[in-house]
N, C-alpha and C positions, 0 to 999 in steps of 0.2 A: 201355141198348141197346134197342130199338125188339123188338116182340116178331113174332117168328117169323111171319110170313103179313101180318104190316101191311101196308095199301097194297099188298099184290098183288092179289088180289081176283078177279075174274074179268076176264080182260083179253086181249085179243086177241093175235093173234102180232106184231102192230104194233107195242099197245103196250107189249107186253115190255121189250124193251129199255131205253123211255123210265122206265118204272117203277121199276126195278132200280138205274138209275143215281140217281133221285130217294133209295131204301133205300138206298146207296153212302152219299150225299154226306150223308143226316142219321145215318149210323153215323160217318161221318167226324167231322162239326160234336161228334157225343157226345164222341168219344175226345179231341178236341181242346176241349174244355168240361171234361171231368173233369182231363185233362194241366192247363190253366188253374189249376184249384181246388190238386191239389194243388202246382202251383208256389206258390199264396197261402197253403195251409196250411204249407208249408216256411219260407216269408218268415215267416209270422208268427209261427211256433214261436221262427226264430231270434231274431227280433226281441224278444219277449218274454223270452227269454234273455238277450238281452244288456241290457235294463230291468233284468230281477233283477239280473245281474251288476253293474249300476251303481247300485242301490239299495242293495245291501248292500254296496258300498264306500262311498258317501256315507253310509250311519248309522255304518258303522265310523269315517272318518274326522269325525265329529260329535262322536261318540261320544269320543273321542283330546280332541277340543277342550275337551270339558267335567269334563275329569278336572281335580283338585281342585291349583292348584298348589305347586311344593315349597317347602315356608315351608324359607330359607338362615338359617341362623343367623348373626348380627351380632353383630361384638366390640362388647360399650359402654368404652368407657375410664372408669375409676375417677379423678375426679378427687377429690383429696386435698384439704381445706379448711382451711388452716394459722390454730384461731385467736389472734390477736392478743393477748399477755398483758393483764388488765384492768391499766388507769392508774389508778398510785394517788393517790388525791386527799388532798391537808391544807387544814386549816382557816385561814382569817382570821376572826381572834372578832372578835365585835361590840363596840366603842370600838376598834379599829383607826385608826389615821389616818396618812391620807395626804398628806407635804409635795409639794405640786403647785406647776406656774408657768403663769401663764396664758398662752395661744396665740393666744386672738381679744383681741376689745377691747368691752366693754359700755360702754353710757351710757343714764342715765336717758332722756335726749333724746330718744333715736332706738331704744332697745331695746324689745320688745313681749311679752306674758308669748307663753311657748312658744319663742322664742329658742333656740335650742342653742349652745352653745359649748361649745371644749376646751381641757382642760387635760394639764400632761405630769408624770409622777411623777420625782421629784428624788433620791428616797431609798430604795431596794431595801425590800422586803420580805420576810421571813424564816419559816419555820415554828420550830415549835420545835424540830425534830431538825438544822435549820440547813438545809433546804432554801431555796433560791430560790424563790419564787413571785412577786412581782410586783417586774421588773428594773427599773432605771431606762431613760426615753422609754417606760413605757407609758401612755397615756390615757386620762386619765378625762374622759365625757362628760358636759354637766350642760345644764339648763335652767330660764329663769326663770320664776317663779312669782308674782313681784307687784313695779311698779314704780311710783315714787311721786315728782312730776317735783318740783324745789326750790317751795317760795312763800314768800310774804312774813311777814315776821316773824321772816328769819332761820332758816326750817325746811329742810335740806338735803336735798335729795333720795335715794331708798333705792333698792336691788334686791333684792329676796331670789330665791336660788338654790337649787336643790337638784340632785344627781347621780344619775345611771341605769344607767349602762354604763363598766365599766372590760375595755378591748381590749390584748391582749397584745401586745409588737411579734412572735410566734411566729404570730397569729393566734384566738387561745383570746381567747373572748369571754366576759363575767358581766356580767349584771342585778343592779344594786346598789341600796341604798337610803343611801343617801348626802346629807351638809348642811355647807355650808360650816360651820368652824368655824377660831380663830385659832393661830398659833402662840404659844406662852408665851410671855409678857411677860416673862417672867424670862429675860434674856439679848437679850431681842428689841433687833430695831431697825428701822427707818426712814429712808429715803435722802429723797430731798430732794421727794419725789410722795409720799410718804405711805405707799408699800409696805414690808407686813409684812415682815420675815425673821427667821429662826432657828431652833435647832438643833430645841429642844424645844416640845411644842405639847399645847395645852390642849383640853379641848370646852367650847364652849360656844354654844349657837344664838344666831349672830349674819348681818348680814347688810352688805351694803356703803353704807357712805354716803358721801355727795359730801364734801369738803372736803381735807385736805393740801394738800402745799406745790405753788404752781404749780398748782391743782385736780389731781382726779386724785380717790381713794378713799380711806378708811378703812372697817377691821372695829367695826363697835359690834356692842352688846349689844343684843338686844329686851329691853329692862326698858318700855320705853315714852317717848317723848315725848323731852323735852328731855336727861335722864337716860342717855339712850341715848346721843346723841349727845355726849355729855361721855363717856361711855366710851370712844367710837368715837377720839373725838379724844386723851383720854389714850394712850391703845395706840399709835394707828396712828400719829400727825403730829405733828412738831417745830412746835409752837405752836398748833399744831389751831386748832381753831373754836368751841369749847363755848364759850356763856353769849354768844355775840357777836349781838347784835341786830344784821342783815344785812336790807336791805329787800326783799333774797330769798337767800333760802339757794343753798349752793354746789351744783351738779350732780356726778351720778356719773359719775365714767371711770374705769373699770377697764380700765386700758390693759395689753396685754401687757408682759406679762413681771410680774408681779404675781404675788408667791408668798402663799400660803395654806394652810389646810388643808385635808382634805377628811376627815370623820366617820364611819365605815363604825353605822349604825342596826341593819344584822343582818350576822351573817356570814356567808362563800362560801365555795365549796371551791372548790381549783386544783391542776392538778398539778405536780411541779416543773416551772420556766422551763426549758424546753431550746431553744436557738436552732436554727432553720429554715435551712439548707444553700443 
């Protein structure tokens, strides 16, 4: 407010009036200047009030968000592991042997070392407590090893085999060390090809050579040379070939159906035959 005597001054009777009204209107413009302010200091008071008010609900509500969340507890289900009783295994000793028939067909001719072929077991297997272990149709797998084609002089041509894998028809497989070997001459016999048969069966490392009846195979002996194959042909063929100067010796065909033996060199374990459902 404008102080007491401002702007009167000394002033005529004229300008009285004019003056006073000038003091009027700047007491006016004051009160209406101060009314201004504090309408602004009200606005602002509230206004500032309601910032806080929404400040501290936004940190409370922050605050809510970063609380630590409720670990729920989870059933685990216990599963139970049923184990399988162990399978008991028996033995196949080592000179075991196997009366087998043959499946494929070899020949000097055309057979090449590493050849696979199979053959099928004729005659069950037994442990000693009288278990089953290798039934009859299971397979044994074999491969050649050296083949030696007929030449001249009457020298007949040879195969020599050996066996790797005997497969069960359940599916049970073993790695064998296995050698052709013949069955016993004692009883044996001979169809009209030269093929071994019979009940009982001998070892002895031998291999297949050309000659029998109608060509075809015989089991000799490796003793060597000529010797062999007089063996070969005593055992295996009704009139064989030994001692015959041939201006080339007979080839081998070991045609199916050719029974034989087969040598177990170490033994395996198996567990009883149980047939597959």
């Amino acid at each position: 407010m404008p102080k007491r005597g401002v702007g009167l001054g000394k002033t005529s009777r004229k300008d009285f009036p004019k003056k006073l009204r000038r003091h009027a209107a700047a007491v006016l413009d004051w009160k209406k200047e101060r009314c201004f302010m504090k309408k602004n200091y009200y606005f602002a008071f509230i206004t500032m009030a309601l910032c806080a008010v929404f400040m501290l609900g936004s940190i409370d509500s922050f605050a809510q968000t970063k609380r630590k969340p409720v670990l729920r507890r989870t059933t685990v289900k216990k599963t139970t592991v049923v184990k399988k009783p162990a399978v008991k295994l028996y033995a196949v000793a080592t000179g075991e042997k196997l009366h087998v028939r043959m499946s494929d067909t070899l020949e000097s001719k055309t057979s090449k070392v590493g050849d696979t072929f199979k053959a099928t077991v004729l005659e069950p297997v037994y442990s000693n407590t009288g278990a089953m272990l290798i039934p009859v149709g299971s397979t044994v797998v074999g491969k050649v090893d050296s083949v030696q084609r007929a030449q001249k002089g009457g020298k007949p041509g040879t195969i020599d085999v050996s066996f790797y894998k005997l497969v069960i028809p359940n599916g049970v497989t073993r790695t064998i060390n296995g050698s052709l070997t013949e069955l016993d001459d004692k009883g044996a016999k001979s169809d009209a090809e030269g093929t071994v048969s019979g009940k009982k069966m001998a070892h002895r490392k031998i291999i297949f050579i050309g000659g029998g009846g109608a060509g075809g195979a015989v089991l000799g002996g490796l003793i060597g040379g000529t010797k062999g194959a007089i063996i070969g042909g005593i055992i295996g063929a009704a009139g064989g070939f030994g001692g015959e100067k041939l201006t080339k010796g007979p080839e081998v065909e070991v045609k199916a159906g050719t029974e034989f033996g087969v040598y177990l060199n170490q033994g395996i374990s198996l567990p009883k035959f149980v047939e597959v459902e």
